[in-house]
C-alpha positions as CSV (number, residue, x, y, z in Angstrom):
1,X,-15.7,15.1,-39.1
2,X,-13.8,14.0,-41.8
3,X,-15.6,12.0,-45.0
4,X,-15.1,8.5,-45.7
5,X,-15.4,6.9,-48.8
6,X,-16.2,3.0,-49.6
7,X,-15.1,1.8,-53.4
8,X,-15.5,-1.6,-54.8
9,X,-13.8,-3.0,-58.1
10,X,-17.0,-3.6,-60.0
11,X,-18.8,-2.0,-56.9
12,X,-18.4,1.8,-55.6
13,X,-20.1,2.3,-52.6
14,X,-19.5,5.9,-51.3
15,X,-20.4,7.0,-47.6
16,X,-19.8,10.2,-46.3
17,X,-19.8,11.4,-42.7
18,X,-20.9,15.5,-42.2
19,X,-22.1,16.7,-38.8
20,X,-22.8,13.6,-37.6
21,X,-25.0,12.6,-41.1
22,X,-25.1,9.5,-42.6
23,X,-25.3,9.3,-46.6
24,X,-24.0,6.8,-48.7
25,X,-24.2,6.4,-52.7
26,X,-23.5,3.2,-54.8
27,X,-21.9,3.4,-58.2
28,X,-21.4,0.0,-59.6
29,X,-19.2,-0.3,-62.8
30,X,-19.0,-3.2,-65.6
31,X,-15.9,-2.0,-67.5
32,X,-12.8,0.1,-66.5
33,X,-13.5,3.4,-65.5
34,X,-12.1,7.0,-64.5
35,X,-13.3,7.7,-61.3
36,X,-13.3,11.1,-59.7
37,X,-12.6,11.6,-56.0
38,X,-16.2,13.8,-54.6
39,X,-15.3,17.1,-52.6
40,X,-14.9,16.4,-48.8
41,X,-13.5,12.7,-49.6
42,X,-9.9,12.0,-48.2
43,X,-9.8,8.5,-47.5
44,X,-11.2,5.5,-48.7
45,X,-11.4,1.8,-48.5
46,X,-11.2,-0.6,-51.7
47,X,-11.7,-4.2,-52.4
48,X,-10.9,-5.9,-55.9
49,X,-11.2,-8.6,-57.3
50,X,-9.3,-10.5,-60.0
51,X,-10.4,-11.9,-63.2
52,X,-10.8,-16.1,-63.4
53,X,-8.7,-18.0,-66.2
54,X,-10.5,-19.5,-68.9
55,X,-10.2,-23.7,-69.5
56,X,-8.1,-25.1,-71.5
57,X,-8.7,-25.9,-75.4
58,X,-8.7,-29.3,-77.5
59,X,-7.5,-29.8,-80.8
60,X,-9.7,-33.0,-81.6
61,X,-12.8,-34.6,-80.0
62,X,-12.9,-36.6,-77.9
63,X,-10.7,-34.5,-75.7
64,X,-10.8,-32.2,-72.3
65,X,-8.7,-29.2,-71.2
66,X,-8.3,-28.4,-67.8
67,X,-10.1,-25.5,-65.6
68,X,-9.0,-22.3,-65.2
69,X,-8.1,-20.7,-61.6
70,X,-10.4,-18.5,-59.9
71,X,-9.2,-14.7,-59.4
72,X,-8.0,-13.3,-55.9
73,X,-9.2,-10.3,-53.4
74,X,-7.7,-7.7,-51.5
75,X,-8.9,-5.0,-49.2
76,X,-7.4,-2.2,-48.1
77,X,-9.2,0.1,-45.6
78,X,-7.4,3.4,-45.8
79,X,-6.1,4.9,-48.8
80,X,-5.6,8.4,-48.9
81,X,-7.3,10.3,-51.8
82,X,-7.8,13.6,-52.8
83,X,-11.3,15.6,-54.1
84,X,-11.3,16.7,-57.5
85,X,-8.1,14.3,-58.4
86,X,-9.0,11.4,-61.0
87,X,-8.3,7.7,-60.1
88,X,-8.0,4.7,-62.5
89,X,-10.4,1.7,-61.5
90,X,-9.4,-1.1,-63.6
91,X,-11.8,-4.2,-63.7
92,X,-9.8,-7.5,-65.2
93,X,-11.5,-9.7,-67.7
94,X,-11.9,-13.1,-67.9
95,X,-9.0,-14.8,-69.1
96,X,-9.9,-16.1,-73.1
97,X,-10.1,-19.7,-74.3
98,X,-9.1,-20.8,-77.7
99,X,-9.0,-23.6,-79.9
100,X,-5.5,-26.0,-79.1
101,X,-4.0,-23.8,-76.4
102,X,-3.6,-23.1,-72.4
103,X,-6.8,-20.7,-71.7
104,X,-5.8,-17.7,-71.3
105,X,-5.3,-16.0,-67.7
106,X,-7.7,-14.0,-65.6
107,X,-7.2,-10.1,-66.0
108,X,-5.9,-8.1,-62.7
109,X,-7.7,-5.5,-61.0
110,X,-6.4,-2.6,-59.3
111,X,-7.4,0.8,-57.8
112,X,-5.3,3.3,-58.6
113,X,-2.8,1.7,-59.8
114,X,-1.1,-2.1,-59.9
115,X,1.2,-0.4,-57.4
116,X,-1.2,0.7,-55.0
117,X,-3.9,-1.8,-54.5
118,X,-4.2,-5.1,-57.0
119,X,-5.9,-8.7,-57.2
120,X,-4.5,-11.2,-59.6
121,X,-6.8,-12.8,-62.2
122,X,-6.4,-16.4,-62.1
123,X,-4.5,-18.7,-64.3
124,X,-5.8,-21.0,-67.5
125,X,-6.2,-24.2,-67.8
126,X,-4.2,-26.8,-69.3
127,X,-4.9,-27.6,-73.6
128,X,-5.8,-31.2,-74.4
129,X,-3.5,-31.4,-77.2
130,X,-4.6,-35.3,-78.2
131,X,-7.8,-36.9,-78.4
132,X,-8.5,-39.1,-75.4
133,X,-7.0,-36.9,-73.3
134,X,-8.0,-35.0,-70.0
135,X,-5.8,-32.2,-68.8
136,X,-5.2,-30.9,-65.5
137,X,-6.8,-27.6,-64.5
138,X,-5.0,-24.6,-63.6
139,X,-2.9,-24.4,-60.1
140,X,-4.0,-21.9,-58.0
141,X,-1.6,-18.6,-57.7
142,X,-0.8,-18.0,-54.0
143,X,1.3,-14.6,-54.4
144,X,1.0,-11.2,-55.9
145,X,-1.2,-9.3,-54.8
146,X,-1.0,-5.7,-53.8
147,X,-1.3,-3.2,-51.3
148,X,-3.9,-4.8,-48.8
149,X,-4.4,-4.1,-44.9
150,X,-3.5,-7.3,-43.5
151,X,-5.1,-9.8,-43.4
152,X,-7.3,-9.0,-46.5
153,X,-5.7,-10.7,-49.6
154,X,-6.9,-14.4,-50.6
155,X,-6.4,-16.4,-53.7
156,X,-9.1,-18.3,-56.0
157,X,-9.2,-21.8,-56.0
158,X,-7.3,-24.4,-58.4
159,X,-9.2,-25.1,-61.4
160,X,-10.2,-28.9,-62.2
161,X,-9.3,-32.0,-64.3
162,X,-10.9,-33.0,-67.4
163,X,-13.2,-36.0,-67.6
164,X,-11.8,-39.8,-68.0
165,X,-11.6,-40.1,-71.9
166,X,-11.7,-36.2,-72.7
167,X,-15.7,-36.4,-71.9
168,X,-15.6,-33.4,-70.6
169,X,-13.5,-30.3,-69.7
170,X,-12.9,-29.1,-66.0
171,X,-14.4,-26.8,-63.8
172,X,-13.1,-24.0,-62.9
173,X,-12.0,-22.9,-59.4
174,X,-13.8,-20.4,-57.5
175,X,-12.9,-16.5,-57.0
176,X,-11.6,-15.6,-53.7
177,X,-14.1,-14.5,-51.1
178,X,-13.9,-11.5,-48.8
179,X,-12.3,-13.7,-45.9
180,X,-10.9,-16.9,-47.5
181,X,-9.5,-18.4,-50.2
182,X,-11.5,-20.0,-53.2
183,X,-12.5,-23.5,-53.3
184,X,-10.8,-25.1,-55.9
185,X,-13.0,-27.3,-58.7
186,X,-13.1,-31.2,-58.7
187,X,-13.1,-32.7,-61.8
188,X,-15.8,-31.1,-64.3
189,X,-17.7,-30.3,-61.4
190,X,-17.3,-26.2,-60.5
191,X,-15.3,-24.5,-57.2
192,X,-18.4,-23.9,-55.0
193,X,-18.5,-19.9,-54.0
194,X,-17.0,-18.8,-50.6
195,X,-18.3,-15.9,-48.6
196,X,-18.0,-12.8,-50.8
197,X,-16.6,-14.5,-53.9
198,X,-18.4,-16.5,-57.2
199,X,-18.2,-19.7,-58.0
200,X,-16.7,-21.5,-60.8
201,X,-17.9,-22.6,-63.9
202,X,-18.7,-26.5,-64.5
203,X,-16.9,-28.1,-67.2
204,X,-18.7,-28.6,-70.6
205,X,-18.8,-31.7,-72.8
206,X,-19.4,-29.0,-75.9
């Protein structure tokens, strides 16, 4: 029988079929890595997920930039591979807030390559550019990604508006889960996690 192989962005979970065996081996990974296809392995299945965007910044207090976007998923179940060959698993960051400006989008993730299998990272937040002011969190992104076996690609939800009076900054939407999309954030308070995905950070007043 032919082997099978399971791999995660930020999870690889390896299970090979030999004489009607059972084994299966989980590698997780933080950063991006070089991964090398095992002997025996031909096909495998890969889920990634994208990076969220960070929140908005402020230039004066009191003030509140908006959320940033939770990042997307995609599956595909059968992507040829071949032993001894090395692959490229690419883990996106967080997207980066700073002082005055939009935060910064979420980093894509990809197997591969972008081409062959990819989740978007989510976009940032709006600045509060004035004090007094509350800016709207980040729209959701509802196209991109790559290379999924239908009906496996959902997005992360939108992120939130700041607080009345720049009190606080908005939450941020929530990633997208293995079967639906992300939930977006309502004001301050955080996208609550779907099935499969994380949820959002709540807005702070820091």
């Amino acid at each position: 029988m032919g082997a099978f192989l399971k791999v995660f962005i930020l999870m690889i979970s390896i299970s090979v079929y030999s004489s009607g065996l059972f084994a299966q081996t989980i590698q997780t990974f933080a950063n991006t890595v070089t991964w090398v296809c095992p002997a025996g392995v031909t096909s495998v299945t890969a889920e990634c997920w994208g990076g969220g965007g960070a929140g908005g910044g402020l230039t004066g207090e009191p003030a509140a930039g908006g959320g940033g976007a939770g990042g997307s998923y995609v599956k595909n179940t059968a992507i040829s591979v071949v032993p001894g060959t090395s692959y490229t698993v690419t883990v996106g960051n967080g997207g980066v807030g700073a002082i005055g400006v939009a935060g910064g989008a979420g980093g894509d993730s990809w197997f591969n390559s972008a081409a062959s299998l990819m989740a978007k990272g989510g976009n940032g937040g709006f600045a509060a550019i004035a004090n007094s002011v509350s800016s709207p969190g980040a729209a959701a992104i509802s196209t991109g990604n790559v290379g999924f076996t239908a009906p496996f690609s959902y997005y992360g939800g939108a992120g939130g508006t700041g607080a009345a009076g720049g009190a606080s900054g908005g939450g941020g939407g929530s990633s997208a889960g293995t079967g639906s999309n992300g939930n977006a954030a309502v004001g301050a308070a955080a996208g609550i996690a779907v099935a499969g995905g994380g949820a959002g950070a709540a807005g702070s007043a820091t």
